[in-house]
Backbone as CSV, one residue per row, in Angstrom:
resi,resn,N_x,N_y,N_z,CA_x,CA_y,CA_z,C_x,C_y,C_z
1,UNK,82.991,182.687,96.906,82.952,181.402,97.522,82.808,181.633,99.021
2,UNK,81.883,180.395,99.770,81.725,180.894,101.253,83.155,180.579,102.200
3,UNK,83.069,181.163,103.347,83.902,180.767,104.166,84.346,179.457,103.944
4,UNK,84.862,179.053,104.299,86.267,176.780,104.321,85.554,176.206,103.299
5,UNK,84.846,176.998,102.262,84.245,176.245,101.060,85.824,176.482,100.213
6,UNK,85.613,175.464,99.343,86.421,174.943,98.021,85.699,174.675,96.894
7,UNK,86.587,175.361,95.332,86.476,174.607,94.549,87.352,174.080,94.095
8,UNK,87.208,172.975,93.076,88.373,171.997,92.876,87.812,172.219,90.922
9,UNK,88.966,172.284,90.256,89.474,172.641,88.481,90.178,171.419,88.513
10,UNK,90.144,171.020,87.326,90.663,169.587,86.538,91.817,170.266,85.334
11,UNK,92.554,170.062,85.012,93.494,170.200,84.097,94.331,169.009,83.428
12,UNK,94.703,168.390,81.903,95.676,167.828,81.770,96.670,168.711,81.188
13,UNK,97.518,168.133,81.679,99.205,168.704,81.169,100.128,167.506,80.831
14,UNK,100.737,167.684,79.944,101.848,167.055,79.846,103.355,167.202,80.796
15,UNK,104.108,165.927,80.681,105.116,165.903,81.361,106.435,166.747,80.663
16,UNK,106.767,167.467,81.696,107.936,168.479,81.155,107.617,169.868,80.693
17,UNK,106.238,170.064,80.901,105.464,171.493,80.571,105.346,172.145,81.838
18,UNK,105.994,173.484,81.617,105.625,174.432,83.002,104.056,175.060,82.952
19,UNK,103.690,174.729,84.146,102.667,175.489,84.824,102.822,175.797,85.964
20,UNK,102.441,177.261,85.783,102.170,178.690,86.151,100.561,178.675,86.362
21,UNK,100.510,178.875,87.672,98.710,179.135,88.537,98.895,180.310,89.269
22,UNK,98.204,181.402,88.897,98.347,182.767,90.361,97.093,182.961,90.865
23,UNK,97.013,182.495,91.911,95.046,182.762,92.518,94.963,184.058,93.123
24,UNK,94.192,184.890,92.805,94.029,186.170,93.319,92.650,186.942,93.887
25,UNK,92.847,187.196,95.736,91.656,187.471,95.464,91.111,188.850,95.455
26,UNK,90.045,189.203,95.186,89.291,190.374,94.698,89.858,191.602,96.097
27,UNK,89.748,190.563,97.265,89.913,191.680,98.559,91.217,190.957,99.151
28,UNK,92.208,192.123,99.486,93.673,191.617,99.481,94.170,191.474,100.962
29,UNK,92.707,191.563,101.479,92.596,190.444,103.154,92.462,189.193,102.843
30,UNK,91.163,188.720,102.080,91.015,187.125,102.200,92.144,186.569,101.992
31,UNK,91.909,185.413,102.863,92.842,184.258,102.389,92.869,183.432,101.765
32,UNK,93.504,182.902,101.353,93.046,181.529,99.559,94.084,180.534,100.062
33,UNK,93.735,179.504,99.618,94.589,177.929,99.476,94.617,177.550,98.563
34,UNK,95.964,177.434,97.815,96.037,176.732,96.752,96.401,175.030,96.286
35,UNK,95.877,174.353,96.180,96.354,172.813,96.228,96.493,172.454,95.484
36,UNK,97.488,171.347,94.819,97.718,171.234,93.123,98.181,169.870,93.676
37,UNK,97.340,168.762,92.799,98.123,167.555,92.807,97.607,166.665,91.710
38,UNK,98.451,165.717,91.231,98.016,165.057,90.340,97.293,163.394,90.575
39,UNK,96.646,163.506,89.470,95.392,162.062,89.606,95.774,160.849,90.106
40,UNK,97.065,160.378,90.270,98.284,159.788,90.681,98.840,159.830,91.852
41,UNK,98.135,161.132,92.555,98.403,161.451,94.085,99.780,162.407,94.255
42,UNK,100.330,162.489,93.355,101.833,163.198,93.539,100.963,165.031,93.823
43,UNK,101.367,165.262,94.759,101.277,166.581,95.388,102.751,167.719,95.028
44,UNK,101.663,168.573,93.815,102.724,169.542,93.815,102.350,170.685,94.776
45,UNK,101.795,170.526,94.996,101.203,172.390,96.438,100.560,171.704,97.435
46,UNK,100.818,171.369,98.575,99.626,170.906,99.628,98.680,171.792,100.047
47,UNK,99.319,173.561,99.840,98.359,174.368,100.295,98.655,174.556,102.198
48,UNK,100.027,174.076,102.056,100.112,174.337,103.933,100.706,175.273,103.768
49,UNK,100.481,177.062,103.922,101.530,177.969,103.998,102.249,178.098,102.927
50,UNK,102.088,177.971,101.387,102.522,178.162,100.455,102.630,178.887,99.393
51,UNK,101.475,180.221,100.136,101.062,180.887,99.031,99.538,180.214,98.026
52,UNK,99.083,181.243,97.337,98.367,181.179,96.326,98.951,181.204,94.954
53,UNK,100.057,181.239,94.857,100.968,180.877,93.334,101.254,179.689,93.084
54,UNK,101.811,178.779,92.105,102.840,177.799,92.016,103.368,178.149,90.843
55,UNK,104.421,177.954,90.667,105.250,177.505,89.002,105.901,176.631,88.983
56,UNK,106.316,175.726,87.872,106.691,174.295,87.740,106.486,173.383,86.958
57,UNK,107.548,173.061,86.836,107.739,171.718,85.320,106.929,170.463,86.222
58,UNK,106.009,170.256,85.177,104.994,169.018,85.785,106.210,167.781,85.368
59,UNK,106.038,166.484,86.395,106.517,165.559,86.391,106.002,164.477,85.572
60,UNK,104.963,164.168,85.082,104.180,163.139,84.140,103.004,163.653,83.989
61,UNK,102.786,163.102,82.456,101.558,163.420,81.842,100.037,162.760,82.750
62,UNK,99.013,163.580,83.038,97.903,163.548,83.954,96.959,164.656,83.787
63,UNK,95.981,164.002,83.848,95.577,165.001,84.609,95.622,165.442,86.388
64,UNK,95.380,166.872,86.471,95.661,167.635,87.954,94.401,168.362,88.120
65,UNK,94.570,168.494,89.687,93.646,169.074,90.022,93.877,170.022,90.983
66,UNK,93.226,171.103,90.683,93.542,172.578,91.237,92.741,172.926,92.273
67,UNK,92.565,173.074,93.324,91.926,173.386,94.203,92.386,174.740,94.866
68,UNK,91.332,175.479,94.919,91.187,176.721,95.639,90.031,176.459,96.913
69,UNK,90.872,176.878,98.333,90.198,176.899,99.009,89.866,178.428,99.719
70,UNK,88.792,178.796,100.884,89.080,179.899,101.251,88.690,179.725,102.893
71,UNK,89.574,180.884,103.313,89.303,181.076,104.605,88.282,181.061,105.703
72,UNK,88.264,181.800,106.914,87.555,181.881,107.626,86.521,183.201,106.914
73,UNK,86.680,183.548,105.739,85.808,184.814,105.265,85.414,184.365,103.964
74,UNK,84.491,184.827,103.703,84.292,184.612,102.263,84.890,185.260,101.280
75,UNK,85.504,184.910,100.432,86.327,184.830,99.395,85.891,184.900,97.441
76,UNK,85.982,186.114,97.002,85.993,186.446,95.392,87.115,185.777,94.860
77,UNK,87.757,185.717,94.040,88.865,185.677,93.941,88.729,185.469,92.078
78,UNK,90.283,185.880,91.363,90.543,185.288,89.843,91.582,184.586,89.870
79,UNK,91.392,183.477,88.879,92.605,182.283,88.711,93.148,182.396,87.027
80,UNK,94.696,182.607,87.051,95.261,182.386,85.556,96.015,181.255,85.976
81,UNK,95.453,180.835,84.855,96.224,179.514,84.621,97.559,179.326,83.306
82,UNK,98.507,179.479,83.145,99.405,179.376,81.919,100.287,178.187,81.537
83,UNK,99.916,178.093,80.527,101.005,176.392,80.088,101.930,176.969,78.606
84,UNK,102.727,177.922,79.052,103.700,178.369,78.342,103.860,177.336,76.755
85,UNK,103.810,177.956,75.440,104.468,176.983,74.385,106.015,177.206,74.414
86,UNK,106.657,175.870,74.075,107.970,175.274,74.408,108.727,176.065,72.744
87,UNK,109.435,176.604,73.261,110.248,177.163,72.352,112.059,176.084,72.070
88,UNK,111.964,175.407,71.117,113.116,174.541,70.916,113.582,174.686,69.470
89,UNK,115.234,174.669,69.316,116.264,175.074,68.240,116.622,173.274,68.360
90,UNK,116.424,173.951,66.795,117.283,172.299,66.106,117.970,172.192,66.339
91,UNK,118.858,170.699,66.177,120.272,170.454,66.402,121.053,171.146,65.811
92,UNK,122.169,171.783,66.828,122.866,172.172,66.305,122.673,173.778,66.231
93,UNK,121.787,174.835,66.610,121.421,175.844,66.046,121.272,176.571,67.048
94,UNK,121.676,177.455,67.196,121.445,178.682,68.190,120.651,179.603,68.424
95,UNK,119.465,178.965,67.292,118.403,180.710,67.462,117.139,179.526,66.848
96,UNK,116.149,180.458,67.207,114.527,179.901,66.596,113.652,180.850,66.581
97,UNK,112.140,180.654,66.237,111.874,181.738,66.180,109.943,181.268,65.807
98,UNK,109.260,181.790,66.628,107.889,181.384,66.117,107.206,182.765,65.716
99,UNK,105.825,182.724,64.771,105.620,183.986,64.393,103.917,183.670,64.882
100,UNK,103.255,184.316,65.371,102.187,184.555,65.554,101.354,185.712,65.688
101,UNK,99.996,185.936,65.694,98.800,187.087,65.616,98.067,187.028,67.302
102,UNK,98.495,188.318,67.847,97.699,188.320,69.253,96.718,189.264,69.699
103,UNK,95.899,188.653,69.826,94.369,189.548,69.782,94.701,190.689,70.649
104,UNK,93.466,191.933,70.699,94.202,192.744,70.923,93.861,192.744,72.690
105,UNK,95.102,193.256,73.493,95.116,193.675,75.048,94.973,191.736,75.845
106,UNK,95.681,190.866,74.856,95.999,189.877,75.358,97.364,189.429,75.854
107,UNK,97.730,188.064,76.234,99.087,187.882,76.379,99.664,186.566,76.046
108,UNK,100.778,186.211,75.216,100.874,185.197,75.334,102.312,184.372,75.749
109,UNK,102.656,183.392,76.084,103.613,182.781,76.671,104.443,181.766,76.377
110,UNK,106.045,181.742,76.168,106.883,180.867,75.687,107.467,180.258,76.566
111,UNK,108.177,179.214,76.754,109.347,179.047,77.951,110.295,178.181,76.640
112,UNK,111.472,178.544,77.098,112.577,177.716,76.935,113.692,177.334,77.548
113,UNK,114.282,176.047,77.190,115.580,175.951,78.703,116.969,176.836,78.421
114,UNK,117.604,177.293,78.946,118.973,177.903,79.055,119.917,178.124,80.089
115,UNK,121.030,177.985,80.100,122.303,177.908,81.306,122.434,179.147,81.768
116,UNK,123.173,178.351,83.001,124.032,179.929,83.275,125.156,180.227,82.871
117,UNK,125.369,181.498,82.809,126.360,182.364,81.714,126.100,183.038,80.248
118,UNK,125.087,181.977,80.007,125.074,182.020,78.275,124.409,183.398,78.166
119,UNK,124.292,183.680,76.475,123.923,185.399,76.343,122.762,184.894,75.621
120,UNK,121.467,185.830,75.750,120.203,185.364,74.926,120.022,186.923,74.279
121,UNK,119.015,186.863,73.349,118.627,187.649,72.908,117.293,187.385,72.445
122,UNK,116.083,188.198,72.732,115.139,188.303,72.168,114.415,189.051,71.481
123,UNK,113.641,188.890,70.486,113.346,190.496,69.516,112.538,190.042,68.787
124,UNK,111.611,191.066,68.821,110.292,191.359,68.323,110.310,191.800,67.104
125,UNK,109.800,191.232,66.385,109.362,192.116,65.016,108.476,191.899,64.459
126,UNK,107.613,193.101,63.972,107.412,193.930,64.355,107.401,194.291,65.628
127,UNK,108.262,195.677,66.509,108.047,195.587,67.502,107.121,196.874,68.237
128,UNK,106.358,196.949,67.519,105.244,198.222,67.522,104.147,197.666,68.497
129,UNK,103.830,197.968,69.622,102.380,197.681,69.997,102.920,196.495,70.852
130,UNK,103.700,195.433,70.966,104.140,194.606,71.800,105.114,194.971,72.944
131,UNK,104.690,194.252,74.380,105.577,194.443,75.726,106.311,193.017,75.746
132,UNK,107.071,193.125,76.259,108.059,191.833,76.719,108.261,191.728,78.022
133,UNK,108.045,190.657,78.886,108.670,190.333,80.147,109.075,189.197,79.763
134,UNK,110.741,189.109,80.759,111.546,187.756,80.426,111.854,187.456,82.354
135,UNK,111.122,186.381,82.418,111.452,185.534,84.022,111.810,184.429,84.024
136,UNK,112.880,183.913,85.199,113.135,182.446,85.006,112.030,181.843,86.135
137,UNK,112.137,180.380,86.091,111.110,179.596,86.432,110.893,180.239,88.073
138,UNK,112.092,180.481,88.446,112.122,180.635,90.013,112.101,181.705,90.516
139,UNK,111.356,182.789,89.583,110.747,183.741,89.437,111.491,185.027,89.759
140,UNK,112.954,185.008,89.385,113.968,186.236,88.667,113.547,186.584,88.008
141,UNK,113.263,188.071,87.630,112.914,188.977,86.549,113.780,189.452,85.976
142,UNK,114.126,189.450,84.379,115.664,189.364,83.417,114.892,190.794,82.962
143,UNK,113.331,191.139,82.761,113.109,192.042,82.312,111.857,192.464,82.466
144,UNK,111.182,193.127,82.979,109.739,193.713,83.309,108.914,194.640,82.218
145,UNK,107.674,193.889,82.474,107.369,194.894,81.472,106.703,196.027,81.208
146,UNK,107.066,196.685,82.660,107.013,198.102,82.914,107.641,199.111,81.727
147,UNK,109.013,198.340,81.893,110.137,198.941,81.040,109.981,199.023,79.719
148,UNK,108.386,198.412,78.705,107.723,199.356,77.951,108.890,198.376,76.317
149,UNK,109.571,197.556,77.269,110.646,197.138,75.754,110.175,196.132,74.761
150,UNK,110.443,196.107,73.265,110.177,194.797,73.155,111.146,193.315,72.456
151,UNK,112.176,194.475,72.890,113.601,193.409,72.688,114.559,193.097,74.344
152,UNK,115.280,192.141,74.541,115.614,191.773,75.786,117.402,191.202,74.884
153,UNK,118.319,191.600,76.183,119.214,191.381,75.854,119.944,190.944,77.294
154,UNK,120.687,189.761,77.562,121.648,189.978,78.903,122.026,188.487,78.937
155,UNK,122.838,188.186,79.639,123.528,186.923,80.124,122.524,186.243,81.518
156,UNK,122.375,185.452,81.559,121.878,184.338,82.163,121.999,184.286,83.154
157,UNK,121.728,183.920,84.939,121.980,184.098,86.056,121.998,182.682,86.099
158,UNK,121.297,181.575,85.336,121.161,180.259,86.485,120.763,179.236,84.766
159,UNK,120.897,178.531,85.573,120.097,177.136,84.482,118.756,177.325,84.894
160,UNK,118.090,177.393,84.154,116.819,176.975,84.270,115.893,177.382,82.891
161,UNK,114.185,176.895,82.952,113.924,177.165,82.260,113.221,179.123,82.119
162,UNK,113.217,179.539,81.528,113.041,181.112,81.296,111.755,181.232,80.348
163,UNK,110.584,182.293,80.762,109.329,182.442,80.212,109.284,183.614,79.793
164,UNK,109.173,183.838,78.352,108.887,185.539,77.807,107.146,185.000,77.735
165,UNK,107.049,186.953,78.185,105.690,187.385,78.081,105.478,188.237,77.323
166,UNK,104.609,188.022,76.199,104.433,189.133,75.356,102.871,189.697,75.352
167,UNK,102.827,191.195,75.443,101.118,191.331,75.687,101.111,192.079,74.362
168,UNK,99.977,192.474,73.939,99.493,193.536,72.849,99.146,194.591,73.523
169,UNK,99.559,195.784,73.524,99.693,197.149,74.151,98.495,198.143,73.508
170,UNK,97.833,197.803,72.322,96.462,198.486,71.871,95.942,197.459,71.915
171,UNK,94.612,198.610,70.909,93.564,197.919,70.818,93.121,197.217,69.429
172,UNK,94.007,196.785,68.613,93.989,195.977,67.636,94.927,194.666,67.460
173,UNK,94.501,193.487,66.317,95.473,192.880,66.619,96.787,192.625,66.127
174,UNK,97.194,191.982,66.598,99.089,192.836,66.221,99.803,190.951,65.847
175,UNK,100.309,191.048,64.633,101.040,190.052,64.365,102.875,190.144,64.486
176,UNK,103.075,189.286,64.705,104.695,189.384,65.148,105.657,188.488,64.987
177,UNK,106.870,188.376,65.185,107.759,187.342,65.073,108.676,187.308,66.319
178,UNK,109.031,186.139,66.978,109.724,186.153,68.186,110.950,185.167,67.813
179,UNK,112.139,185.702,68.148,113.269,185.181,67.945,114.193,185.438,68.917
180,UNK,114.300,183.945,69.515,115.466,184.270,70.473,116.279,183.353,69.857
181,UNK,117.797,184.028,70.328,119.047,183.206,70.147,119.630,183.565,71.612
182,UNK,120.705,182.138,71.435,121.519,181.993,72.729,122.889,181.280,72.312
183,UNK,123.840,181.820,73.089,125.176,181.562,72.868,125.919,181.358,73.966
């Protein structure tokens, strides 16, 4: 993109769904602007000094619009966009658990809400070929996934909502089961 050129991305989301935007560019001089606001005018990023990230529970269902701008230089850049699936336990129940197939050297993304104090647990099974990262919204890392694991275990630092990342570590595709409980 040229120098103070912009493009502008359309998205709907629902209300109460986190999105996660990381704009990145190719050369780790340029500068990028990120602007996020909805069709409604509610401004979640103005893009004054804020970084090229956002994360955040959208406020009402809309569509938004994403704008990347760039500097005084011209600007490459890649955009992920993630709208985490909502991981929720019935009344009454302390654990859940979704099972899915992830193509191979992909990633995919849960969030669910949890307190502080409480103890979670998450675990893979099969846990062959799958990585785990566990972050809360405000971007504490409970577990990286350097650390090669694909079970997560620890007590809670804060209320908020918390996003496991699970990638496929080969090159085939790998089916699995994800189960967290919390107490």
């Amino acid at each position: 993109m040229k120098a103070h050129q912009g493009l502008d991305y359309i998205l709907r989301a629902g209300e109460g769904q986190v999105l996660e935007i990381n704009v990145t560019p190719e050369d780790d001089d340029d500068e990028l602007q990120l602007i996020i606001y909805g069709v409604d005018g509610d401004v979640l990023r103005s893009g004054r000094g804020e970084g090229s990230s956002f994360r955040g529970e959208l406020p009402t269902s809309q569509d938004y619009i994403v704008s990347v701008r760039a500097g005084d230089e011209r600007a490459d850049f890649e955009m992920d966009v993630i709208i985490p699936q909502r991981i929720s336990f019935k009344r009454g129940d302390v654990s859940g658990s979704v099972s899915t197939t992830l193509p191979a050297y992909h990633t995919q993304y849960y969030v669910l809400r949890a307190m502080e104090d409480q103890s979670m647990k998450v675990k893979i099974s099969p846990d062959d070929d799958i990585v785990l990262m566990v972050y809360g919204a405000d971007g504490t890392v409970l577990q990286d996934e350097e650390d090669g694991e694909a079970d997560f275990s620890g007590e809670l630092p804060s209320d908020q909502d918390l996003i496991s990342w699970q990638w496929s570590a080969d090159d085939h595709r790998v089916s699995y089961r994800l189960r967290v409980t919390i107490r």
